[in-house]
C-alpha positions as CSV (number, residue, x, y, z in Angstrom):
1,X,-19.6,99.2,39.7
2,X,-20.9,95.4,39.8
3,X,-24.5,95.7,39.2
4,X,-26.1,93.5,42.2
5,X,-27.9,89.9,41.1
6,X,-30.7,87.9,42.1
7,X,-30.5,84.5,41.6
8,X,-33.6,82.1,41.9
9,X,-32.4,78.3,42.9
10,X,-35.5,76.1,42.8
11,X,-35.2,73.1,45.9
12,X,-33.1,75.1,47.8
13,X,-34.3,74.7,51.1
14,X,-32.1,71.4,51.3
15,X,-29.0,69.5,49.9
16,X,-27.6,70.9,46.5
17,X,-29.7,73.4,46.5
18,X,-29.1,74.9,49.3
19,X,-25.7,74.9,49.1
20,X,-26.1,76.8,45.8
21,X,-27.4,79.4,47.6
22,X,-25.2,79.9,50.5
23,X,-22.2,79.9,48.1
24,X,-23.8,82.3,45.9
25,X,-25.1,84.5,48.5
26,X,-21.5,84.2,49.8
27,X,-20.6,86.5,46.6
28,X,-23.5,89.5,47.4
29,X,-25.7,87.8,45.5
30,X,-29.7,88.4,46.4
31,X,-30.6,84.5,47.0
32,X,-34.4,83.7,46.2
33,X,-34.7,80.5,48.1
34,X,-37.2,78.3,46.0
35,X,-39.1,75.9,48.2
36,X,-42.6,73.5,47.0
37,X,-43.2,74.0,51.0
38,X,-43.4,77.6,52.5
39,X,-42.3,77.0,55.8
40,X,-39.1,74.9,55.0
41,X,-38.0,77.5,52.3
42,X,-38.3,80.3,55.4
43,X,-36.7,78.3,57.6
44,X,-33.8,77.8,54.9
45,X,-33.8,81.8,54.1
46,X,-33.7,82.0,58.1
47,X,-30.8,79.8,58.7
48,X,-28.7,81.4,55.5
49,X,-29.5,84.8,56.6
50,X,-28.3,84.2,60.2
51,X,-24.7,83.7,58.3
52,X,-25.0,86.8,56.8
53,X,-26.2,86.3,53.0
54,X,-29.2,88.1,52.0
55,X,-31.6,85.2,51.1
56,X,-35.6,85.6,50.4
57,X,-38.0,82.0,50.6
58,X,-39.9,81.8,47.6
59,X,-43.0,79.4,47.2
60,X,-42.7,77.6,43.4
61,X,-43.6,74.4,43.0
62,X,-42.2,73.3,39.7
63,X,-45.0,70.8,38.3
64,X,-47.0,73.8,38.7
65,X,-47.0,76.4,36.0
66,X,-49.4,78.5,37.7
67,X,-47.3,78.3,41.0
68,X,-44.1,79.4,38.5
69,X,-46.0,82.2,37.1
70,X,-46.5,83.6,40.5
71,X,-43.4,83.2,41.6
72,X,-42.5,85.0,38.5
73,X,-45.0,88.0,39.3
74,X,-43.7,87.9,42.7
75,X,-39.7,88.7,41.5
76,X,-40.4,91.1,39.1
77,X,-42.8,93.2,41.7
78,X,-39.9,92.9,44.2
79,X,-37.0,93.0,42.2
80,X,-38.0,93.7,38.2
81,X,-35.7,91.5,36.6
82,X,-33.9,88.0,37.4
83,X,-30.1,87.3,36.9
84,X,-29.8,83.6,37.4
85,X,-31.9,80.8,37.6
86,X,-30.6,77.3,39.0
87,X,-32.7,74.8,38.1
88,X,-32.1,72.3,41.0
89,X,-35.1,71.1,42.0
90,X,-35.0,66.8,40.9
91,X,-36.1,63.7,42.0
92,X,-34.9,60.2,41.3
93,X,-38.7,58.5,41.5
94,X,-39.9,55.3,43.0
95,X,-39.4,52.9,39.9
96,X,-36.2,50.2,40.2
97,X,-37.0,47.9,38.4
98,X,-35.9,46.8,34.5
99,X,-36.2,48.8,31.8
100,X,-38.7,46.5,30.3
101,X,-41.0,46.8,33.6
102,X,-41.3,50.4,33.4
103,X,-44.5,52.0,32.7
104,X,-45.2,55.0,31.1
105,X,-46.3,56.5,34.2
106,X,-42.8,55.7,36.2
107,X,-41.3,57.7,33.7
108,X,-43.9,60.6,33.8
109,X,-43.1,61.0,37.5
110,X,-40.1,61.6,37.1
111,X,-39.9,63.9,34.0
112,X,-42.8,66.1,35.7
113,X,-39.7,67.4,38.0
114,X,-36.9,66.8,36.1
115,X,-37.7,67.7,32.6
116,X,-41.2,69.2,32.3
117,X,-40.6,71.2,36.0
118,X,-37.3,73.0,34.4
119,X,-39.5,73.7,31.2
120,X,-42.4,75.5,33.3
121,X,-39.8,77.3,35.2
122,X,-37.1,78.6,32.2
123,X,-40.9,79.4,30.6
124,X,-42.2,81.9,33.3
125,X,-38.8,83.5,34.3
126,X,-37.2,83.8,30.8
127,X,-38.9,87.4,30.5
128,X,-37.3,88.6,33.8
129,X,-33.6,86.8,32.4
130,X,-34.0,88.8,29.0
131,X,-34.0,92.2,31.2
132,X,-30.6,91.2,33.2
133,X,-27.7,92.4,31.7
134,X,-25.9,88.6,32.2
135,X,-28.6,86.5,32.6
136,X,-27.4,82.8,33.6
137,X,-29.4,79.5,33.4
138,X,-27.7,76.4,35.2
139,X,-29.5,73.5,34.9
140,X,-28.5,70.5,37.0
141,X,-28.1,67.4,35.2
142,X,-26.1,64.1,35.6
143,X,-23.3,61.9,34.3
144,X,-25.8,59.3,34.5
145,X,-27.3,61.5,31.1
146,X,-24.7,61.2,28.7
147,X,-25.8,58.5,26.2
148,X,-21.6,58.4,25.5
149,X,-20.9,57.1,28.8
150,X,-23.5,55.4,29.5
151,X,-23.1,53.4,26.0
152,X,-19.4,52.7,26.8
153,X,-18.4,49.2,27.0
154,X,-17.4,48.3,30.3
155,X,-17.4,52.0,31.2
156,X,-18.7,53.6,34.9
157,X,-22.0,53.8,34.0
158,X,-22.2,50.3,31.8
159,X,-24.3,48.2,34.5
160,X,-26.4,51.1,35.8
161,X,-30.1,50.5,35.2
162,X,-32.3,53.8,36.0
163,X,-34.3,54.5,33.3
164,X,-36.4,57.1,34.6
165,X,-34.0,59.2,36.0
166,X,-31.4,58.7,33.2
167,X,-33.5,59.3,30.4
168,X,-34.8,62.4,32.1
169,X,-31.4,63.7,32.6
170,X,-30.7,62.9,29.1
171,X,-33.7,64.7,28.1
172,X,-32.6,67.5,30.6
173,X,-29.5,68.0,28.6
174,X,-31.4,68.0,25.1
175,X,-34.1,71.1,26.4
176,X,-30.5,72.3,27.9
177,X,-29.3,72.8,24.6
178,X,-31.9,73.8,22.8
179,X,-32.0,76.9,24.8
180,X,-28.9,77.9,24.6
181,X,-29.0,77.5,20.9
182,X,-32.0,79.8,21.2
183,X,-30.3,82.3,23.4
184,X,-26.9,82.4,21.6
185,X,-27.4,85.8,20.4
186,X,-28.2,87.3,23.7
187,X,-26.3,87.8,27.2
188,X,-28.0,84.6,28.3
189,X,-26.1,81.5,29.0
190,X,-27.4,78.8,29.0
191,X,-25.3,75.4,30.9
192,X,-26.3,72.0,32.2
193,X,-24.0,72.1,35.8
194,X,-22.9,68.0,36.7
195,X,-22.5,67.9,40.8
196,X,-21.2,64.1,40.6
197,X,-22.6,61.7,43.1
198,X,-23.5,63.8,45.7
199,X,-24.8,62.7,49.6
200,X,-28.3,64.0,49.5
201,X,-32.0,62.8,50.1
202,X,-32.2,61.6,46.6
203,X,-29.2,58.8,47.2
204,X,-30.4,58.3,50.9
205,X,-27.4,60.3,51.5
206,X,-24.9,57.5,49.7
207,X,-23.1,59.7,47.8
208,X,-18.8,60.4,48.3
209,X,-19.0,64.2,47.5
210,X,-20.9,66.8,50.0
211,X,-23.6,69.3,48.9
212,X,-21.1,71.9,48.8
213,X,-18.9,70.6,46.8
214,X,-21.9,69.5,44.6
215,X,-22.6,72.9,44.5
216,X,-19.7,74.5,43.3
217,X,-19.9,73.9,39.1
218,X,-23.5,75.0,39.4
219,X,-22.1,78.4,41.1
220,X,-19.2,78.5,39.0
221,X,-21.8,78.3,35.6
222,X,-23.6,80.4,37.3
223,X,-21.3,83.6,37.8
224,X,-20.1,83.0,34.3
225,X,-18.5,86.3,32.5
226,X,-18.9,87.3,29.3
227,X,-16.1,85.2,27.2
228,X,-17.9,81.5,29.3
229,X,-19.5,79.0,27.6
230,X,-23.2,78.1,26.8
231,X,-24.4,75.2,25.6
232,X,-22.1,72.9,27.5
233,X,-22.6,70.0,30.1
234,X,-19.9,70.6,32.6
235,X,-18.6,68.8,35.6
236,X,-15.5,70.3,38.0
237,X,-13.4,68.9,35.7
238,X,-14.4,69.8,32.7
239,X,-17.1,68.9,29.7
240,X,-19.3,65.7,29.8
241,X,-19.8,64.4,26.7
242,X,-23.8,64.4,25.8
């Protein structure tokens, strides 16, 4: 018999997200629906348990670790343990300028999401993954990332200029690793998931793919069995190279 999961997908009251959670409560998974703001995280839980999959709004704010420790109190009093954790929650910041304009502080404001946020999180609900028997960590990262393509000559990314949001995705990938490295020896996997350019609020909703099909390598990585990979950077069709 399948053991029943819980999976915690922080930002999920919108776009990628919530996607994630629909398509993994679409499999009996127990949804936790991570929201900063209460009421749009029970209005999420609302609308995805009006179609049927059994989805719980959780407060967290990621930038706060005393909001994640909560959060972490308040799954293992409910549920004493935590399957997956989708590290979602991202923003793209307010600097667009050069590289040589950027202040310190543009790229703080975007790492205390990106970066530090998935840090505070993975830190308070580790304990809670180490009791799963398959415990899953997905973080959600971005071809914009990978120093390989981005360094290629004439490549995609060769004219792209976003160094806040790049260089956190970059670092995303490094903390992405070093966890899994970490966690090799247990049933924890550890994966950054690559949605491609999705139509959400961070793009103004300029993206070519929808938030379900964003949605599906983080849920694939997600429901990983036993002989899947950890440590990778993974898009739908295939590795990313870091």
């Amino acid at each position: 018999m399948p053991f029943e999961k819980v999976a915690l997908i922080t930002g999920a009251n919108k776009g990628i997200g919530f996607a994630i959670a629909r398509q993994l409560g679409e499999q009996g998974i127990t949804v936790l629906v991570g929201a900063r703001d209460e009421v749009l995280g029970k209005q999420a839980a609302d609308a995805l348990a009006d179609d049927g999959v059994t989805a719980v709004p959780l407060r967290i704010d990621v930038t706060d670790p005393a909001s994640a420790e909560e959060a972490a109190r308040e799954i293992e009093r409910r549920f004493g343990r935590l399957d997956i954790l989708v590290n979602n929650a991202g923003i793209a910041g307010g600097f667009t300028g050069a590289p040589s304009e950027a202040t310190a502080a543009d790229l703080r404001e975007v790492y205390e999401t990106n970066v530090f946020g998935v840090v505070t999180v993975t830190h308070a609900m580790l304990p809670l993954l180490r009791r799963s028997p398959a415990g899953r960590i997905v973080n959600l990262s971005s071809h914009v990332g990978s120093l390989t393509l981005g360094s290629a000559p004439g490549g995609p990314l060769a004219g792209l200029s976003m160094i806040a949001y790049q260089s956190s995705k970059t670092a995303l990938n490094a903390v992405t690793l070093a966890y899994a490295k970490e966690l090799r020896e247990t049933p924890i996997k550890v994966n950054a998931a690559l949605p491609g350019v999705v139509a959400t609020d961070i793009n103004h909703h300029r993206g070519q793919r929808s938030p379900a099909e964003g949605a599906a390598i983080a849920v694939r990585l997600a429901t990983l069995d036993e002989a899947g990979p950890s440590g990778q950077c993974l898009a739908d069709d295939g590795p990313v190279p870091w």
